[in-house]
PDB file of N, H, CA, C and O in Angstrom:
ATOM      1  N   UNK A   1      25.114  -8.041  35.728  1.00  0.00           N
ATOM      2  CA  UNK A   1      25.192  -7.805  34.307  1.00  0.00           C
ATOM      3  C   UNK A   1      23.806  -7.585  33.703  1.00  0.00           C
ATOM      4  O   UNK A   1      23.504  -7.046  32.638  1.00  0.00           O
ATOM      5  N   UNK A   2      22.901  -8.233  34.817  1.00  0.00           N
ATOM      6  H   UNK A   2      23.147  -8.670  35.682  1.00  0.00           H
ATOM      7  CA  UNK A   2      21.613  -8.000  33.545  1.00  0.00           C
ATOM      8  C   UNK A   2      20.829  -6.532  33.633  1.00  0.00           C
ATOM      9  O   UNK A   2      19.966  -6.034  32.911  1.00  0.00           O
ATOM     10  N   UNK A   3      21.626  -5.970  35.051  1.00  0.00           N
ATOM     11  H   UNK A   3      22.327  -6.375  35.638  1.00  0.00           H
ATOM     12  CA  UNK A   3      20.514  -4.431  35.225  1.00  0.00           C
ATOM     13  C   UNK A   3      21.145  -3.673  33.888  1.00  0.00           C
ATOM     14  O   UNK A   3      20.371  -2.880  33.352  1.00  0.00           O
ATOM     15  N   UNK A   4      22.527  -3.830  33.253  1.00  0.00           N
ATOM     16  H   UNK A   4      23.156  -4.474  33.689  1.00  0.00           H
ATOM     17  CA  UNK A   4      23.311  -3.539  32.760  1.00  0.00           C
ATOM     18  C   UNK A   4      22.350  -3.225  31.337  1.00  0.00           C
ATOM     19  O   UNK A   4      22.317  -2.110  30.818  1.00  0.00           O
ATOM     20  N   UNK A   5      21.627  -4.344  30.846  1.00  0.00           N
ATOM     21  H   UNK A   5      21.654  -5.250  31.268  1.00  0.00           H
ATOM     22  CA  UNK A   5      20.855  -4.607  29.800  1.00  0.00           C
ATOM     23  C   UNK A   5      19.658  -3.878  29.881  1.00  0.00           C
ATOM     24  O   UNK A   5      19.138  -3.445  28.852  1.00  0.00           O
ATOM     25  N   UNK A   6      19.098  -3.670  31.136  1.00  0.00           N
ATOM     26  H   UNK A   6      19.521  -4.022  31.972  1.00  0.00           H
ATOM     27  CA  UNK A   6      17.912  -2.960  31.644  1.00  0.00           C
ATOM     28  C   UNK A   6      18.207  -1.446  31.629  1.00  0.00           C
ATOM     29  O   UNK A   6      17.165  -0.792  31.664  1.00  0.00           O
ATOM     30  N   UNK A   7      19.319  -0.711  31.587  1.00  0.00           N
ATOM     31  H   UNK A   7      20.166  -1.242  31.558  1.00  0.00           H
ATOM     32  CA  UNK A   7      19.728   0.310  31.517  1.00  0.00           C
ATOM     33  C   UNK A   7      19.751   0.880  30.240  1.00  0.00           C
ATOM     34  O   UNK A   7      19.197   1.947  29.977  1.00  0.00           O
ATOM     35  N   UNK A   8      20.610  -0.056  29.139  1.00  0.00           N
ATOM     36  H   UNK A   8      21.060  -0.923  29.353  1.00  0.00           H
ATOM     37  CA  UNK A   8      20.194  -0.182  27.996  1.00  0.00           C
ATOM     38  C   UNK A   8      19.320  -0.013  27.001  1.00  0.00           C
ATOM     39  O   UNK A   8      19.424   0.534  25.904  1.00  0.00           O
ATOM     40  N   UNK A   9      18.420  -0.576  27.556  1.00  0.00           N
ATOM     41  H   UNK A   9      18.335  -1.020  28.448  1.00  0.00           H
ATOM     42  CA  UNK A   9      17.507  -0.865  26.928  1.00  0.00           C
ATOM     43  C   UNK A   9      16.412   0.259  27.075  1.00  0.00           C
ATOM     44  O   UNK A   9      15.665   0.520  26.132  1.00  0.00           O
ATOM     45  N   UNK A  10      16.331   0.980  28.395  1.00  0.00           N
ATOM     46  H   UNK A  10      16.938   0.768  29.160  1.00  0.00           H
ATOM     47  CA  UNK A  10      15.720   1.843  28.532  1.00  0.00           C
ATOM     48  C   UNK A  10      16.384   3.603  28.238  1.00  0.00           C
ATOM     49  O   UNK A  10      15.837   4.697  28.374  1.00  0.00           O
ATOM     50  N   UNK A  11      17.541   3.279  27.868  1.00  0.00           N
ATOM     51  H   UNK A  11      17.986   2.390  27.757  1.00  0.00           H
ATOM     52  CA  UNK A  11      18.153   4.086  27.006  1.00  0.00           C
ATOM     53  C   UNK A  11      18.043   4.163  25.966  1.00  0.00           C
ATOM     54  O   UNK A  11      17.340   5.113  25.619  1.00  0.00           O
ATOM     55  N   UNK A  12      18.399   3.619  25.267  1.00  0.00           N
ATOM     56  H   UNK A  12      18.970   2.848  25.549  1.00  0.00           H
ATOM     57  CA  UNK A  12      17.484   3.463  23.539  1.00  0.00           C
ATOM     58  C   UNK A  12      16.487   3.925  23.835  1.00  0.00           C
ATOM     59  O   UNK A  12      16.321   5.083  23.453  1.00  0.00           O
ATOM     60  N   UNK A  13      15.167   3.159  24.775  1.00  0.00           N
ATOM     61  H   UNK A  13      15.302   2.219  25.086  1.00  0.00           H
ATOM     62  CA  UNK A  13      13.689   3.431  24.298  1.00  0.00           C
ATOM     63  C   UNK A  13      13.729   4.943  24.281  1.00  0.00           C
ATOM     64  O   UNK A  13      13.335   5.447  23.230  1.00  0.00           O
ATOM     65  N   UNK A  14      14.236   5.997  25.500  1.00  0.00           N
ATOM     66  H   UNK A  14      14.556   5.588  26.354  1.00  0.00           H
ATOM     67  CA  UNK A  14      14.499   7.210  25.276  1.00  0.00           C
ATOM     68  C   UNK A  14      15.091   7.416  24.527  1.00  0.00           C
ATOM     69  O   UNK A  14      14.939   8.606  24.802  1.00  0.00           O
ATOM     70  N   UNK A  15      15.762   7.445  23.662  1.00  0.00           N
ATOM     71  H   UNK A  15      15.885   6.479  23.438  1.00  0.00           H
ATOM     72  CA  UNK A  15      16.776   8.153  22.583  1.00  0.00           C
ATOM     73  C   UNK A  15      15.164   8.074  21.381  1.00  0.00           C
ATOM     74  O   UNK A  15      14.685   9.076  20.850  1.00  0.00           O
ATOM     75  N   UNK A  16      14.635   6.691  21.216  1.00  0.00           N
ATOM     76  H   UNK A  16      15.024   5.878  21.647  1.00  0.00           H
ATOM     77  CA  UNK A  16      14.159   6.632  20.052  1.00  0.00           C
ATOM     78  C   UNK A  16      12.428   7.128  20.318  1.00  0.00           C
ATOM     79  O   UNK A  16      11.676   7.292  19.357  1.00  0.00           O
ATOM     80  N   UNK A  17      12.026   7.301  21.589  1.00  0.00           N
ATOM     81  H   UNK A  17      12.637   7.168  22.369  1.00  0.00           H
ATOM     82  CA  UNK A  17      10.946   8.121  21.981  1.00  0.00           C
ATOM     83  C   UNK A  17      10.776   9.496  21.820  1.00  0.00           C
ATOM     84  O   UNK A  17       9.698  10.008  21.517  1.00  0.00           O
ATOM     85  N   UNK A  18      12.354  10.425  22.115  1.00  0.00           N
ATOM     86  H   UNK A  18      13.229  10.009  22.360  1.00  0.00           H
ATOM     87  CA  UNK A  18      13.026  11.595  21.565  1.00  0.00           C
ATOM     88  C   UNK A  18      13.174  12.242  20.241  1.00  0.00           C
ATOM     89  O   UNK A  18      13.197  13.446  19.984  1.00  0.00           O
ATOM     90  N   UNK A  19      13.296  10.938  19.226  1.00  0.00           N
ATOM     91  H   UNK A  19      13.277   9.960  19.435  1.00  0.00           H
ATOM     92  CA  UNK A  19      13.714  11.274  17.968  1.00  0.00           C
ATOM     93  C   UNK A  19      12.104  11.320  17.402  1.00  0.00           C
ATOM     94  O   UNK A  19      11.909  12.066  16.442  1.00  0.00           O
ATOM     95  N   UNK A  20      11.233  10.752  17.811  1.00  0.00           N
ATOM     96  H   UNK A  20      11.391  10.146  18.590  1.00  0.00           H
ATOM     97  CA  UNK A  20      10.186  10.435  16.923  1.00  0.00           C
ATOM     98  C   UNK A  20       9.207  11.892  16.391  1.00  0.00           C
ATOM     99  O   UNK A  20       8.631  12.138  15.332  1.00  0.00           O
ATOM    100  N   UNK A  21       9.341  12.582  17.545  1.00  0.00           N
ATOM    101  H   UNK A  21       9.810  12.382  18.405  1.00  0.00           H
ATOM    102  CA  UNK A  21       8.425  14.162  16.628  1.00  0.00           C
ATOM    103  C   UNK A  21       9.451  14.725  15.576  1.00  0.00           C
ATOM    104  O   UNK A  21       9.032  15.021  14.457  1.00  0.00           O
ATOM    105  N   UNK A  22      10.781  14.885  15.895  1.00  0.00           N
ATOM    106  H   UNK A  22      11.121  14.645  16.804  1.00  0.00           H
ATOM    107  CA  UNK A  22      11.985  15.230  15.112  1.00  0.00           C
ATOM    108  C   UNK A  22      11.677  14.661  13.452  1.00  0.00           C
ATOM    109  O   UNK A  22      11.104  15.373  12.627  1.00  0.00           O
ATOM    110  N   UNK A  23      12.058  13.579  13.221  1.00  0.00           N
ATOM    111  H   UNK A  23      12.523  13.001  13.890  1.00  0.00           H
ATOM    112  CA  UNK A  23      11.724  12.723  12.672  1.00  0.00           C
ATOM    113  C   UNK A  23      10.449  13.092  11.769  1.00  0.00           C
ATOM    114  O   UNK A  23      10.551  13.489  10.608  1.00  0.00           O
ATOM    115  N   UNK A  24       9.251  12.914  12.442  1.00  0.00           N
ATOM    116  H   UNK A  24       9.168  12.592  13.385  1.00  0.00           H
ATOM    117  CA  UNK A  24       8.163  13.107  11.797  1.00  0.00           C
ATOM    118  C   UNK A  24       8.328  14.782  11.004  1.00  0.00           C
ATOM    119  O   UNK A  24       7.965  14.948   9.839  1.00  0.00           O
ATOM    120  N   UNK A  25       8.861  15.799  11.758  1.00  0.00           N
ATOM    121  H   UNK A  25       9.156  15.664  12.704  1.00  0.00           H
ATOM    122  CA  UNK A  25       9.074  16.677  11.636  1.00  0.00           C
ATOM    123  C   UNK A  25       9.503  16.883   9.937  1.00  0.00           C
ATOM    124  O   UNK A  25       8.919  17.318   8.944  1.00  0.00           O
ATOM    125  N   UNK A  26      10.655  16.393  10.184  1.00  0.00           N
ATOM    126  H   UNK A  26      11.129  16.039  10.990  1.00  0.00           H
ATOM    127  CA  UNK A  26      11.853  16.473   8.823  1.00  0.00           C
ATOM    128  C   UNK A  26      10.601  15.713   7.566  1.00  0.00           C
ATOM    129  O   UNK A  26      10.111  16.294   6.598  1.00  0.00           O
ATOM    130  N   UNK A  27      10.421  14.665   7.893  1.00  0.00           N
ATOM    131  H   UNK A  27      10.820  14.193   8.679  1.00  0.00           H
ATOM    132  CA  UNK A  27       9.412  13.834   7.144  1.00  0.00           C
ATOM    133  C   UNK A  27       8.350  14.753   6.395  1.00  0.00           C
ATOM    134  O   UNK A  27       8.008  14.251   5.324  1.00  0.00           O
ATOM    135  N   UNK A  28       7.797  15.856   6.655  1.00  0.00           N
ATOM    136  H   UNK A  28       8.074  16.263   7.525  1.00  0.00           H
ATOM    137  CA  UNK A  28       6.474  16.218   6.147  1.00  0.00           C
ATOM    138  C   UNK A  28       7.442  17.713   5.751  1.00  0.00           C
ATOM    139  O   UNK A  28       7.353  17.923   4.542  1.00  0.00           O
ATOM    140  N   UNK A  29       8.347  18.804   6.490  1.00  0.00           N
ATOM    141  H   UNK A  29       8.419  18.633   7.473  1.00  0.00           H
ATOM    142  CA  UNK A  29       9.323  19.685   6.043  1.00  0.00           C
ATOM    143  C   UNK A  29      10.220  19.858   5.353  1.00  0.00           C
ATOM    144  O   UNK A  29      10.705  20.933   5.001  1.00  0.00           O
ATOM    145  N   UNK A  30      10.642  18.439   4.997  1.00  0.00           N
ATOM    146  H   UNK A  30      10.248  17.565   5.283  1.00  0.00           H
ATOM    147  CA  UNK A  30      11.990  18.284   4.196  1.00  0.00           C
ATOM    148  C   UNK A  30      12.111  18.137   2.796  1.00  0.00           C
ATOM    149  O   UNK A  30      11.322  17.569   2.041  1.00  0.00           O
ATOM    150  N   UNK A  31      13.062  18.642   2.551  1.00  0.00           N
ATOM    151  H   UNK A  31      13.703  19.103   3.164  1.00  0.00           H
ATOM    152  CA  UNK A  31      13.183  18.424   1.005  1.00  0.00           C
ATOM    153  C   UNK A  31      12.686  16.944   0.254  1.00  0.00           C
ATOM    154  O   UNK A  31      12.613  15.892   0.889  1.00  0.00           O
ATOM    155  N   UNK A  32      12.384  17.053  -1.101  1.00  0.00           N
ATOM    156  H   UNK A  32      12.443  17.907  -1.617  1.00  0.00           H
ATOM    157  CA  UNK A  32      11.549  15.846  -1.642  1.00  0.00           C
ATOM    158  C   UNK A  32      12.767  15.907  -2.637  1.00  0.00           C
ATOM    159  O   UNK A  32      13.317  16.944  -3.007  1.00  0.00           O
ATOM    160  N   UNK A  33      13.114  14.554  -3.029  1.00  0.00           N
ATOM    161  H   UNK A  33      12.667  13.711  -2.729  1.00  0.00           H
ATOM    162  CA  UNK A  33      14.119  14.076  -3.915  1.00  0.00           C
ATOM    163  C   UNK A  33      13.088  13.722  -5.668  1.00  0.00           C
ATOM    164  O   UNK A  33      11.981  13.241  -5.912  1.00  0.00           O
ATOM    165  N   UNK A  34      13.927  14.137  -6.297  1.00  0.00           N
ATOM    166  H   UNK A  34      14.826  14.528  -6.099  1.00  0.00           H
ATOM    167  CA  UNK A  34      13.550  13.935  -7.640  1.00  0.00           C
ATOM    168  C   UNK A  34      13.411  12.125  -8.251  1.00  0.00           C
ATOM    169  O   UNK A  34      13.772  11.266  -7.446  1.00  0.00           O
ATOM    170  N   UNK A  35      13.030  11.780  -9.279  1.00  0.00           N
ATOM    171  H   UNK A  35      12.737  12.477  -9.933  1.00  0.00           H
ATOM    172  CA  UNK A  35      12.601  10.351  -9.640  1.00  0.00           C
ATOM    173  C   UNK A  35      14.666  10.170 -10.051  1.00  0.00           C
ATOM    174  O   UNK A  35      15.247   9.105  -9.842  1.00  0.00           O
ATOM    175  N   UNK A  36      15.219  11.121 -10.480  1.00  0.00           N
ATOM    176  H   UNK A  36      14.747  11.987 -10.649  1.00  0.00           H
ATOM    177  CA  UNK A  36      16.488  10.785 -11.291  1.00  0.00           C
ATOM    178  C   UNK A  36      17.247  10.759  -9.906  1.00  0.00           C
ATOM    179  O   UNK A  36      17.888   9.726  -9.711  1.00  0.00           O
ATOM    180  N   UNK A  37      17.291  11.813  -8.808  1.00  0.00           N
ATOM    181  H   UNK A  37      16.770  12.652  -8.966  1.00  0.00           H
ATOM    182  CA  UNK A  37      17.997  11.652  -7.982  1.00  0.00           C
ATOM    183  C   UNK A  37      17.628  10.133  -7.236  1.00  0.00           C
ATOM    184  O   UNK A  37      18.634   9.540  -6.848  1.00  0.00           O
ATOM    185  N   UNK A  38      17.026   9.812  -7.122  1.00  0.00           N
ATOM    186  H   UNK A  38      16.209  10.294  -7.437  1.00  0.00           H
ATOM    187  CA  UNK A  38      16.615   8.383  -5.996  1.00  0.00           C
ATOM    188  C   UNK A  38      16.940   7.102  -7.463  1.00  0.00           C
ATOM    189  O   UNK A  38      17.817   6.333  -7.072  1.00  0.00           O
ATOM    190  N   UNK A  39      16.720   6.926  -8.159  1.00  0.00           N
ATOM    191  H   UNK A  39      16.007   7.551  -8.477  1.00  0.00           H
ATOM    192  CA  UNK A  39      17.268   6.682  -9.315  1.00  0.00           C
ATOM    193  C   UNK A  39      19.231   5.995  -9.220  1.00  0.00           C
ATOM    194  O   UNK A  39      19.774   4.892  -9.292  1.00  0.00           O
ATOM    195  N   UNK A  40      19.697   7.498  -9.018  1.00  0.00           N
ATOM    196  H   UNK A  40      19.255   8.393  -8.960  1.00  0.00           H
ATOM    197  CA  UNK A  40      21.050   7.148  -8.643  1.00  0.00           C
ATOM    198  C   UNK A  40      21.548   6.647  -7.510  1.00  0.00           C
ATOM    199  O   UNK A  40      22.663   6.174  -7.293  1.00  0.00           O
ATOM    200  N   UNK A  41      20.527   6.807  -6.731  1.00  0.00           N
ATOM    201  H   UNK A  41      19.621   7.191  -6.908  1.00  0.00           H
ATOM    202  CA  UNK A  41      20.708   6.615  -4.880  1.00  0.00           C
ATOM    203  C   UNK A  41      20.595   5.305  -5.387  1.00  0.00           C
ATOM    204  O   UNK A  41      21.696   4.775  -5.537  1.00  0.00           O
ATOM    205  N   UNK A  42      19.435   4.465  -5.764  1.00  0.00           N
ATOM    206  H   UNK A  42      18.540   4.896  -5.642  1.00  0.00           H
ATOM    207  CA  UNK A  42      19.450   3.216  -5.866  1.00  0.00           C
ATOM    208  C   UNK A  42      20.553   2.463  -6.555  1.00  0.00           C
ATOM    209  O   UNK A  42      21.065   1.480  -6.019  1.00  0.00           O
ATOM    210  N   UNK A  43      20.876   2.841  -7.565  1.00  0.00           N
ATOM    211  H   UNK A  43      20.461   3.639  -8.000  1.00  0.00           H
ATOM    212  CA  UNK A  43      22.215   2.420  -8.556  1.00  0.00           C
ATOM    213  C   UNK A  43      23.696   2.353  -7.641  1.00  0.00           C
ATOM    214  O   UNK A  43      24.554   1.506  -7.888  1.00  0.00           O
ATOM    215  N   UNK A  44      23.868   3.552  -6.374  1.00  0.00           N
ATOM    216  H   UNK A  44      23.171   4.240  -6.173  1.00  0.00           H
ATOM    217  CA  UNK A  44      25.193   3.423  -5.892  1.00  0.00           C
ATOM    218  C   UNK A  44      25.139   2.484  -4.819  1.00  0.00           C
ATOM    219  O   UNK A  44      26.044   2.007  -4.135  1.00  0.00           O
ATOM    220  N   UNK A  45      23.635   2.273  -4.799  1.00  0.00           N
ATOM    221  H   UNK A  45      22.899   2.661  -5.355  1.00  0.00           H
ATOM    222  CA  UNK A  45      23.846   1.357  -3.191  1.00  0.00           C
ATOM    223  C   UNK A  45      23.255  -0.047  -4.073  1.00  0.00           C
ATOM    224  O   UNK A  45      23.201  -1.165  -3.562  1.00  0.00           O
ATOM    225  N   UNK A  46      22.867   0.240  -5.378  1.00  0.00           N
ATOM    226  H   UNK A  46      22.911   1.148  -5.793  1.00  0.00           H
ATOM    227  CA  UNK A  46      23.525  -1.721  -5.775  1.00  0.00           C
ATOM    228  C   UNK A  46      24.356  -1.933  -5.991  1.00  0.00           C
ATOM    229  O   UNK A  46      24.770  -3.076  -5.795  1.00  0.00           O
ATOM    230  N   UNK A  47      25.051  -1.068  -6.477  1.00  0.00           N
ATOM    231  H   UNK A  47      24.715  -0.140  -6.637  1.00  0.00           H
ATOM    232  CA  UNK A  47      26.868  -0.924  -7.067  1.00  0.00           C
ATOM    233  C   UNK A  47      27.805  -1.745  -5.223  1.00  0.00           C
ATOM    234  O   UNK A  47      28.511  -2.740  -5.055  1.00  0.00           O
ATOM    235  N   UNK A  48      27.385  -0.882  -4.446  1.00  0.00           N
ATOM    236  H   UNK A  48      26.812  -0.074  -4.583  1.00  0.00           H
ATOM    237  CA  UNK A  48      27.754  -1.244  -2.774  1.00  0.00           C
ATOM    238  C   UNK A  48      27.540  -2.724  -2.648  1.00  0.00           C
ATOM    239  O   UNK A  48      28.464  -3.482  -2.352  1.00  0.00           O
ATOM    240  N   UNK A  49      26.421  -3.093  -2.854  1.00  0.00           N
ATOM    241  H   UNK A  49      25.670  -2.478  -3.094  1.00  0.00           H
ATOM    242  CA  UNK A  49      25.965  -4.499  -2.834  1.00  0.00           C
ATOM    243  C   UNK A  49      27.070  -5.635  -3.393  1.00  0.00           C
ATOM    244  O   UNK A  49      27.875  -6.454  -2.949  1.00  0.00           O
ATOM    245  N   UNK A  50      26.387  -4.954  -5.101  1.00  0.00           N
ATOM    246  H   UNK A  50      25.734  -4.289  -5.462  1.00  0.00           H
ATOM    247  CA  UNK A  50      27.486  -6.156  -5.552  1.00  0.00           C
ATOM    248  C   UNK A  50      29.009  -5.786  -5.272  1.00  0.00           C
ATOM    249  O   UNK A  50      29.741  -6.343  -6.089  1.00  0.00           O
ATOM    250  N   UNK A  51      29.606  -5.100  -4.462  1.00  0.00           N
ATOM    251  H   UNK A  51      29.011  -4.647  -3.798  1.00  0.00           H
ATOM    252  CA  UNK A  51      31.061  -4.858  -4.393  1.00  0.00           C
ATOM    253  C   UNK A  51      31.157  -5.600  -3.272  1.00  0.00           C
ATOM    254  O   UNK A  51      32.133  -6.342  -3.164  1.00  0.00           O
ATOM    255  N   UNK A  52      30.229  -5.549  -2.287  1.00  0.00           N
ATOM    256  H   UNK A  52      29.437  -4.945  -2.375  1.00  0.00           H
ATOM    257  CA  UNK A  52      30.420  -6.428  -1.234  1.00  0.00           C
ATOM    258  C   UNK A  52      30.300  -7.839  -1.258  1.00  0.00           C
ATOM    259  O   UNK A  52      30.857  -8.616  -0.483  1.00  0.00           O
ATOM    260  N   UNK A  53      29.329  -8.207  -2.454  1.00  0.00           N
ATOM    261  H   UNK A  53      28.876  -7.576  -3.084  1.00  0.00           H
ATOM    262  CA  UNK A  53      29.293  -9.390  -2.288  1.00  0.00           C
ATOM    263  C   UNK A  53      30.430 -10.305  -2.818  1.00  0.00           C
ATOM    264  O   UNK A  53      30.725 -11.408  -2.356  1.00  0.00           O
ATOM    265  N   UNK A  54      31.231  -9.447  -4.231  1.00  0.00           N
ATOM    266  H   UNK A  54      30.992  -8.551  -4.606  1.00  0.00           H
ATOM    267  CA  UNK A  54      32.089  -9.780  -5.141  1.00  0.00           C
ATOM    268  C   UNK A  54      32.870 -10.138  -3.632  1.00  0.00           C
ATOM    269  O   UNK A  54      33.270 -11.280  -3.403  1.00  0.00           O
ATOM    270  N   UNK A  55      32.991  -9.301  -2.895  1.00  0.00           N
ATOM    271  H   UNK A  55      32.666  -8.373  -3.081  1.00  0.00           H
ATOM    272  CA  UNK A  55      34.194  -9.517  -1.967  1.00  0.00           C
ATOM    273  C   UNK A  55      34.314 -10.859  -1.081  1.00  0.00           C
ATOM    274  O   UNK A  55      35.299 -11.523  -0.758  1.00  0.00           O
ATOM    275  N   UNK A  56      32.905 -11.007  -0.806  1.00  0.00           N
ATOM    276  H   UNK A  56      32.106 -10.467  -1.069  1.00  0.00           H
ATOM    277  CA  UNK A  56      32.336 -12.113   0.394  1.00  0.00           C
ATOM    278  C   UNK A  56      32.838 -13.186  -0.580  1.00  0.00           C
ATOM    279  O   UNK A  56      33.596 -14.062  -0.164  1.00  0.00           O
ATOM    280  N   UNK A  57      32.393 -13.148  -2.030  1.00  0.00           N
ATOM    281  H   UNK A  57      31.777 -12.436  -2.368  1.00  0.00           H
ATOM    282  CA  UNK A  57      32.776 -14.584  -2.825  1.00  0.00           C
ATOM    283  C   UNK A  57      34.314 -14.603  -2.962  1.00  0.00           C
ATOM    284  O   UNK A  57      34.553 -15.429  -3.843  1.00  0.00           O
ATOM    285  N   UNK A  58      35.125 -14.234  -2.637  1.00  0.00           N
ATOM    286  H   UNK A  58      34.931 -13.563  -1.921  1.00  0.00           H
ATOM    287  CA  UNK A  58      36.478 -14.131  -3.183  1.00  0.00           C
ATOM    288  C   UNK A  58      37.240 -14.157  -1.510  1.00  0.00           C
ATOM    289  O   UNK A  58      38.470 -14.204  -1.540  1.00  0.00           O
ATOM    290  N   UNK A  59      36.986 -14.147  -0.961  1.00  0.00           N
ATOM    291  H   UNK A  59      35.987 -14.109  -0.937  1.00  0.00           H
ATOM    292  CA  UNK A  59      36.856 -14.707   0.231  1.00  0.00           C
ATOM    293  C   UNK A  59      36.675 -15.927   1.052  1.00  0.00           C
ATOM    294  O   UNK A  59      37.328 -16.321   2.018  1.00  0.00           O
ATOM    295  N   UNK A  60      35.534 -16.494   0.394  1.00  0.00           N
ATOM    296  H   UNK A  60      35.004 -16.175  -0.391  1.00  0.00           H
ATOM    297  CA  UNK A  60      34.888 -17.707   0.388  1.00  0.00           C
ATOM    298  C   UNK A  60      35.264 -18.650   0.077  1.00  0.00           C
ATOM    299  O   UNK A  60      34.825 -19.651   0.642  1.00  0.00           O
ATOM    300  N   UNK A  61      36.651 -18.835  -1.385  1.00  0.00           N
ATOM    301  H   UNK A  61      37.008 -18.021  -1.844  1.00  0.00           H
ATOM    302  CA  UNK A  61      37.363 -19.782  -1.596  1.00  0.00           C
ATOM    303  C   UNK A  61      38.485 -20.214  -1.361  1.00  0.00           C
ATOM    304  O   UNK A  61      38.830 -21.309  -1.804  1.00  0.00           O
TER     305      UNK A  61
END
């Protein structure tokens, strides 16, 4: 079981050794988001937050 982990593990490191020029790539080529767009990005993923958490508490009792 443990070469199992060793296989693993050296799978990832390739996948994420692979992605890294990609990555950098998109990073310096890619479109730039506006102050209003990231704005809303932040607002739907607190909205996510507290929906999840509402849930975890209602759950909880």
């Amino acid at each position: 079981m443990d070469w199992m982990k060793i296989v693993w593990a050296l799978l990832l490191g390739f996948f994420i050794w692979r992605m890294i020029p990609t990555a950098s790539h998109w990073l310096k080529h890619g479109p730039k988001g506006s102050s209003k767009e990231w704005m809303t990005t932040a607002m739907l993923l607190g909205g996510v937050v507290l929906f999840v958490l509402l849930l975890m508490k209602s759950v909880a009792r």
